[in-house]
VMD Tcl script that draws the C-alpha trace (Angstrom):
set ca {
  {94.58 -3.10 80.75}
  {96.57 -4.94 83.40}
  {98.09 -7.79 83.60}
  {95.97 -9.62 85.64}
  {92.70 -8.93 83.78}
  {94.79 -10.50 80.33}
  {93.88 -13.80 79.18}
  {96.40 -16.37 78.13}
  {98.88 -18.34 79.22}
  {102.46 -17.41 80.49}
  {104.49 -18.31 77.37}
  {101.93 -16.22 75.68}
  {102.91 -12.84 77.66}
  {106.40 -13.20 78.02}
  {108.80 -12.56 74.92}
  {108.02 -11.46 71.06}
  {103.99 -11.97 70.58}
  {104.06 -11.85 66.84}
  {106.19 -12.67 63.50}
  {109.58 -15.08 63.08}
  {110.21 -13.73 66.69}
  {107.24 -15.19 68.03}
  {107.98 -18.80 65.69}
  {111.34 -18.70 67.43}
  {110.35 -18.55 70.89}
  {108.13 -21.08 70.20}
  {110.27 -23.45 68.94}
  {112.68 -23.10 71.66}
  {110.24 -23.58 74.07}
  {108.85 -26.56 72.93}
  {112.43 -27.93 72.83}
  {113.37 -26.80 76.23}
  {109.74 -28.08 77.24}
  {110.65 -31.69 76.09}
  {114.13 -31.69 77.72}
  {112.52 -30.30 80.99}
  {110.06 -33.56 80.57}
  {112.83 -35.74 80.33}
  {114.63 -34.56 82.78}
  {112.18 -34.45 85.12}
  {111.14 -37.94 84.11}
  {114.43 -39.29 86.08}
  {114.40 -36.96 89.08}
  {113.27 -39.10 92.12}
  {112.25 -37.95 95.27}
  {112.57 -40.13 98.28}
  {108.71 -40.25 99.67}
  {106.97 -42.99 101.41}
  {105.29 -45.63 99.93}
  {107.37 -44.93 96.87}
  {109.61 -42.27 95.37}
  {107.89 -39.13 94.11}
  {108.97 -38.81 90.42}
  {108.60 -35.31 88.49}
  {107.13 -36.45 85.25}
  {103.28 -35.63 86.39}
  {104.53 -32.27 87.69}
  {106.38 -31.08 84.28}
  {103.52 -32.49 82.16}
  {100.58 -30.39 84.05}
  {103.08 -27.18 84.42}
  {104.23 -27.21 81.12}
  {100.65 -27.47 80.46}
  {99.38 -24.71 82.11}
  {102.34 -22.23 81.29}
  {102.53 -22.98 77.29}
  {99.04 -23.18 76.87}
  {96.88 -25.81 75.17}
  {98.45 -25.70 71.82}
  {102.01 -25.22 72.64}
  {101.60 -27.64 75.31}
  {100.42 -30.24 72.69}
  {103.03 -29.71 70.80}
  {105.43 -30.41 73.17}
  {104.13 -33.29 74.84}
  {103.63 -35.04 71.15}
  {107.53 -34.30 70.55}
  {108.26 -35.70 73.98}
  {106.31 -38.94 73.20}
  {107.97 -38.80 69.32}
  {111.85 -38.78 71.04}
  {110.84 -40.89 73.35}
  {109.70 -43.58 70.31}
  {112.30 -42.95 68.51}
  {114.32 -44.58 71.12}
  {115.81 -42.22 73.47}
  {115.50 -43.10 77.41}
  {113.43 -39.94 78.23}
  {110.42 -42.20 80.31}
  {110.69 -42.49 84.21}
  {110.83 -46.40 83.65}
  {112.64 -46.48 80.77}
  {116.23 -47.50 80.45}
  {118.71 -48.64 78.21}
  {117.02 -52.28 77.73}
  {113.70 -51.26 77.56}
  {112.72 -48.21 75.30}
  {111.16 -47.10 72.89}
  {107.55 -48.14 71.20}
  {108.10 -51.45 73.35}
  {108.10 -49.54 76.66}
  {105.51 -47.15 75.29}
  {102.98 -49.86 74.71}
  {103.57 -51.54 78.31}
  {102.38 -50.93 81.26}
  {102.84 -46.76 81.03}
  {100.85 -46.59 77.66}
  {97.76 -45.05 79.28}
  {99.34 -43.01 81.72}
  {101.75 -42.08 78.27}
  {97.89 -40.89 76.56}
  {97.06 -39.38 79.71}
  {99.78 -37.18 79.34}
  {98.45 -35.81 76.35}
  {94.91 -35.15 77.45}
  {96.07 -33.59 81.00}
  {98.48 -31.17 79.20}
  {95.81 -30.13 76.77}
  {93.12 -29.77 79.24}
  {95.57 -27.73 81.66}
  {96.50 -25.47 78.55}
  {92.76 -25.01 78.46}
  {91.77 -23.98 81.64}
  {94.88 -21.66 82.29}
  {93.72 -19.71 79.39}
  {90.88 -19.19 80.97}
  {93.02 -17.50 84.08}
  {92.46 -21.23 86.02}
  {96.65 -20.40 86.67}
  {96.14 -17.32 88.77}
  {94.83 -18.39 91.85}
  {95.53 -21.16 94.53}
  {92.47 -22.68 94.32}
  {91.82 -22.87 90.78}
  {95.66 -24.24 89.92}
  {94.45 -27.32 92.49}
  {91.78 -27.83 91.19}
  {93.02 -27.78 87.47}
  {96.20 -30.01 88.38}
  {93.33 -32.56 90.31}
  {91.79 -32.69 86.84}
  {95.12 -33.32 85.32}
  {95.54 -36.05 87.29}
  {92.58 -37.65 87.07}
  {92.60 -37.64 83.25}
  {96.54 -39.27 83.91}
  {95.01 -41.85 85.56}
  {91.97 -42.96 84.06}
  {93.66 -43.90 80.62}
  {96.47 -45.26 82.57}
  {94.29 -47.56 85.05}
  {92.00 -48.48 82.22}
  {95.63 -49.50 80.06}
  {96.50 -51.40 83.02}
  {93.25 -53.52 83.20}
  {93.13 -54.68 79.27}
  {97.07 -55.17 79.32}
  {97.14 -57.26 82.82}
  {93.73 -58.29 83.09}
  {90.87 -57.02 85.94}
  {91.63 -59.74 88.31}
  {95.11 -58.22 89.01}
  {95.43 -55.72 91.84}
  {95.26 -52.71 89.39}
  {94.71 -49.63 91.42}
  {97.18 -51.09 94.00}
  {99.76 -51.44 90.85}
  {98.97 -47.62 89.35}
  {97.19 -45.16 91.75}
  {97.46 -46.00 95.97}
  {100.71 -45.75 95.96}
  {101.33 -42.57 94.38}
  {98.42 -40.37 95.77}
  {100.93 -38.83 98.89}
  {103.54 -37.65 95.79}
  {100.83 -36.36 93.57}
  {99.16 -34.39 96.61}
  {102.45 -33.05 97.22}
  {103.14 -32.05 93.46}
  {99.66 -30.66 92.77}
  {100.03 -28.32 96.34}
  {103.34 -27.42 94.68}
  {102.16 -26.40 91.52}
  {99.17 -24.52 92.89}
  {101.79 -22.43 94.66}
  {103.63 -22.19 91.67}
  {101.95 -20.77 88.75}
  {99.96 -18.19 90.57}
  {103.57 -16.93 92.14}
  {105.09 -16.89 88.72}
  {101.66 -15.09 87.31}
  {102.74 -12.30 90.34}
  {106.14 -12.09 89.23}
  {105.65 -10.78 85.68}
  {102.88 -8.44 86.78}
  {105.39 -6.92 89.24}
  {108.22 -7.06 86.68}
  {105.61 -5.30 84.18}
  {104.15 -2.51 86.50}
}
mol new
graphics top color blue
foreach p $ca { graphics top sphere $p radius 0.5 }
foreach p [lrange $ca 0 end-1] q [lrange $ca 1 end] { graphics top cylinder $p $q radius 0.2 }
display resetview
């Protein structure tokens, strides 16, 4: 069978598939997963109107490369270290942290998080990963499930009046086009890359 007619997600064809082996790799990757989100939470990218930040991009890639239950996993221990304390959130800092930042203004996009990376894990299993078209249309759900949660967070913490998609969506919809054309490029390249290596 090749490659390409396998289902499953990347971190489920590359390395041990079975025993402590397989435990291992999956414990390292959901700690290198939940670095990589931190990380990425910090990296900003000068874009007009505002600066492009990676967070969305790691979320819906780790996603779609661990798979849905992997990616779960990781996102959940992401969200734990980050209420613990530990300035892993792209507006975090060393004042504000924590559950107290967590249940501001990013607690819905924080929730979003969870559902994009779970749906992505879904629909990559399903070989949504493999092809341009599929990966954007699989990061456009991502986003959208980021965003509703977030926007609706927004309205019952600042109240409907307030200029709420101007606050959490308009401004970042150049970045996330950018990110989602990116990862669409991405994951199918990477899917080519281990079929090559494995022929």
């Amino acid at each position: 069978m090749s490659l390409a007619a396998t289902k499953g997600v990347l971190a489920e064809v590359l390395g041990p598939q079975e025993g402590a082996a397989l435990r291992v790799k999956q414990v390292a990757l959901v700690v290198l997963g939940i670095a990589a989100l931190a990380i990425s939470a910090k990296i900003k990218v000068p874009m007009w109107p505002v600066p492009i930040t990676m967070g969305t991009f790691a979320v819906l890639s780790i996603g779609a490369a661990y798979g849905a239950r992997l990616g779960l996993a990781t996102i959940l221990g992401y969200l734990l270290v980050g209420a613990l304390g530990f300035d892993v959130f792209a507006g975090s800092s060393a004042e504000k942290y924590g559950l107290t930042y967590m249940m501001g203004g990013t607690g819905g996009y924080l929730v979003g998080y969870v559902l994009a990376t779970v749906a992505l894990g879904a629909l990559a299993a399903r070989g949504w990963d493999r092809s341009f078209g599929k990966m954007a249309l699989a990061m456009l759900i991502g986003n959208v499930l980021i965003y509703v949660p977030g926007l609706l967070w927004l309205g019952q913490l600042y109240g409907w009046d307030k200029p709420i998609l101007q606050w959490g969506l308009t401004p970042f919809l150049v970045g996330d086009a950018i990110k989602l054309a990116l990862a669409a490029v991405l994951m199918p390249t990477l899917w080519k890359l281990v079929g090559n290596a494995r022929a």
